[in-house]
C-alpha positions as CSV (number, residue, x, y, z in Angstrom):
1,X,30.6,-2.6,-0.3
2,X,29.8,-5.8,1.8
3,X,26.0,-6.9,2.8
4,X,26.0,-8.7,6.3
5,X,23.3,-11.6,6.1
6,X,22.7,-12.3,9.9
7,X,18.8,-12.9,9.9
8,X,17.8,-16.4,9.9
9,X,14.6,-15.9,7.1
10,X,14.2,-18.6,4.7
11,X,10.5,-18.5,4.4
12,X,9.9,-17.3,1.3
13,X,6.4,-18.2,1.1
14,X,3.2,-16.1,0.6
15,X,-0.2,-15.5,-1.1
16,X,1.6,-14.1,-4.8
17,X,0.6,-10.6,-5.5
18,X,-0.7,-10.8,-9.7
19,X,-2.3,-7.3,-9.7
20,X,0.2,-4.0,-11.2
21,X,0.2,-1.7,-9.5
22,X,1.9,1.0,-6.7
23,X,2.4,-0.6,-3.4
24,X,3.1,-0.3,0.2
25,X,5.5,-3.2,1.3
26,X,7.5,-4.3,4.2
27,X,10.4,-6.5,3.8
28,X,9.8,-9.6,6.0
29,X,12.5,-12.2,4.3
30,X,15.7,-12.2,3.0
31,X,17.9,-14.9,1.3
32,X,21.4,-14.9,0.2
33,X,21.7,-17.0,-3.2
34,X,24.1,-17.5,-5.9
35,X,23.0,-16.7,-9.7
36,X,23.1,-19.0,-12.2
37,X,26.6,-17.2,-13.6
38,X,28.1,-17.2,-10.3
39,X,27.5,-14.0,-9.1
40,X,26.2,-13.3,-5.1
41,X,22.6,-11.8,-4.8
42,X,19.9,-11.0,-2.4
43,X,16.3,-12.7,-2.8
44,X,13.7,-10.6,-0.8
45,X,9.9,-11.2,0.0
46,X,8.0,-8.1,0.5
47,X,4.7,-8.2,2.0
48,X,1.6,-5.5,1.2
49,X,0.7,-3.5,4.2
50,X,-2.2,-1.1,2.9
51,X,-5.0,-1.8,0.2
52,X,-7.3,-4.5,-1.2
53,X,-4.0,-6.8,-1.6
54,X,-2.7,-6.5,2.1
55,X,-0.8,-9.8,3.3
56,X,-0.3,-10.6,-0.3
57,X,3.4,-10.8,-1.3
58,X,6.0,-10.3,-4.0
59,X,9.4,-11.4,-4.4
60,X,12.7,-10.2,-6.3
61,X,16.4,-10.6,-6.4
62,X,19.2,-7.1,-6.4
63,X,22.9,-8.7,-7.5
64,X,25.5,-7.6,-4.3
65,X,27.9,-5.0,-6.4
66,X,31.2,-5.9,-6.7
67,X,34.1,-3.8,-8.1
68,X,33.9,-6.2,-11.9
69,X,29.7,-5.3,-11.1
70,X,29.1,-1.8,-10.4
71,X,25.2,-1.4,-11.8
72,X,23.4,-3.4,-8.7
73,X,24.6,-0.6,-6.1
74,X,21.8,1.9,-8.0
75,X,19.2,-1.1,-7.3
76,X,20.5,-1.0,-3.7
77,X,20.4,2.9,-3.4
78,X,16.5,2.9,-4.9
79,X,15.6,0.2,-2.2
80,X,17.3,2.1,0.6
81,X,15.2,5.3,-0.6
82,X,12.6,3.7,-0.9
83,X,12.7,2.8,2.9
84,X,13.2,6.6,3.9
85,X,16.6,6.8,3.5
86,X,17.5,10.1,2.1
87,X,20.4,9.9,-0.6
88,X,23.5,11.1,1.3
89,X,22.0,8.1,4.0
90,X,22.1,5.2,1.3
91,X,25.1,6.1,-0.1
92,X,26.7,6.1,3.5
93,X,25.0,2.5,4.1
94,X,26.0,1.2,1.0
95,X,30.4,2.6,1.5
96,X,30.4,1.3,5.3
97,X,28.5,-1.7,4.9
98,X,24.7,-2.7,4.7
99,X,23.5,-4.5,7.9
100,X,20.2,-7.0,6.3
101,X,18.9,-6.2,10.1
102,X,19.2,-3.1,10.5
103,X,19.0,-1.7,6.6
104,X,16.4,-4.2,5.4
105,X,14.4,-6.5,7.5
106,X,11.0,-5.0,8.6
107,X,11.7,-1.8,6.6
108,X,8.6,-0.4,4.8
109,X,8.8,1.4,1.4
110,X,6.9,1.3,-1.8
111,X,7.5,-1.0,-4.9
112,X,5.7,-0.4,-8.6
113,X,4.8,-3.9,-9.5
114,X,3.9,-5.9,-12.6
115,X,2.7,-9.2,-13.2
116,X,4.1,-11.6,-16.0
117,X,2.3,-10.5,-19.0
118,X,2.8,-13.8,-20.9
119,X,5.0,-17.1,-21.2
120,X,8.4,-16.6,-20.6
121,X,7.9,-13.3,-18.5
122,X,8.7,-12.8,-15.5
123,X,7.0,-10.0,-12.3
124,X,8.9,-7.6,-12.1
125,X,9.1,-5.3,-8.8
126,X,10.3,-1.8,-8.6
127,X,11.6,0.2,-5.6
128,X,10.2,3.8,-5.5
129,X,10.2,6.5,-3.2
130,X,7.1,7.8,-1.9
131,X,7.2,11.0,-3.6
132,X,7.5,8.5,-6.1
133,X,4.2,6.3,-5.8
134,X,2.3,9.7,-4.7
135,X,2.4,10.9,-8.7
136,X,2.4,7.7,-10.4
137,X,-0.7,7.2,-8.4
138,X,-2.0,10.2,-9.4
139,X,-1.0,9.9,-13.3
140,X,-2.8,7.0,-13.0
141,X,-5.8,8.6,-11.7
142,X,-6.1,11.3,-13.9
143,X,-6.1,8.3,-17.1
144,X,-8.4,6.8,-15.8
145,X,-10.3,10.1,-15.6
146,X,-9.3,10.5,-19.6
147,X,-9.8,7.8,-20.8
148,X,-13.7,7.3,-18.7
149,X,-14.6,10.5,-20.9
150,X,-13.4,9.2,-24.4
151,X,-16.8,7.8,-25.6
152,X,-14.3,5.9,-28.2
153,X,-11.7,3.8,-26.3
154,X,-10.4,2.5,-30.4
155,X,-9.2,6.1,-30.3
156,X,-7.3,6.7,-27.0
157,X,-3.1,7.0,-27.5
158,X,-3.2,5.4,-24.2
């Protein structure tokens, strides 16, 4: 599988989003970068379209599979869904080639996020499809329905 980095984006600046949460992002930046072990990656900046939090950003980083690393291609394939792409569609971008242009760049999709939750942590950004955000949304409603008529919070399993 071979990524095709033609978009001239190294901005990677923004107001941070630090609130978790289920969020509706467009890609406006990407970044081709080596790891520390070697290995090629993607860095993306994502930017919040909808919500309290619009123009607020969040960043990550998917490894480019190769044939010795297989696991990225899954992170690739949630990220392409996430954008619309139906299953059979991401797994025919990801055999004949992702285009960051075309694929990527200005695509919107949704992304569970959570902050650092103490020193040494790091955010950590999810790609989900919107089926996806649509029930953890409401699961998180309907908790916060729960857990508003527990007169006890000490007691609450969640």
């Amino acid at each position: 599988m071979g990524i095709i980095f033609r978009a001239k984006t190294d901005d990677m600046t923004g107001g941070r989003l630090d609130k978790h949460g289920i969020y509706q992002v467009e890609v406006k930046n990407l970044k081709a970068e080596v790891s520390r072990s070697g290995n090629n990656m993607m860095s993306w900046m994502a930017e919040v379209t909808e919500g309290a939090e619009k123009g607020k950003v969040c960043y990550g980083r998917i490894l480019i599979p190769t044939a010795e690393i297989k696991w990225p291609r899954q992170r690739w394939m949630r990220m392409l869904e996430s954008f619309g792409f139906s299953g059979e569609e991401a797994r025919q971008i990801m055999n004949e080639g992702l285009d960051d242009e075309k694929h990527v760049i200005g695509q919107q999709g949704w992304i569970e996020f959570t902050p650092p939750i103490g020193e040494g942590s790091f955010a950590e950004a999810e790609w989900i499809t919107e089926a996806q955000a649509v029930s953890r949304i409401q699961i998180a409603a309907e908790a916060r329905v729960a857990r508003a008529k527990v007169a006890d919070m000490d007691d609450m399993p969640f």
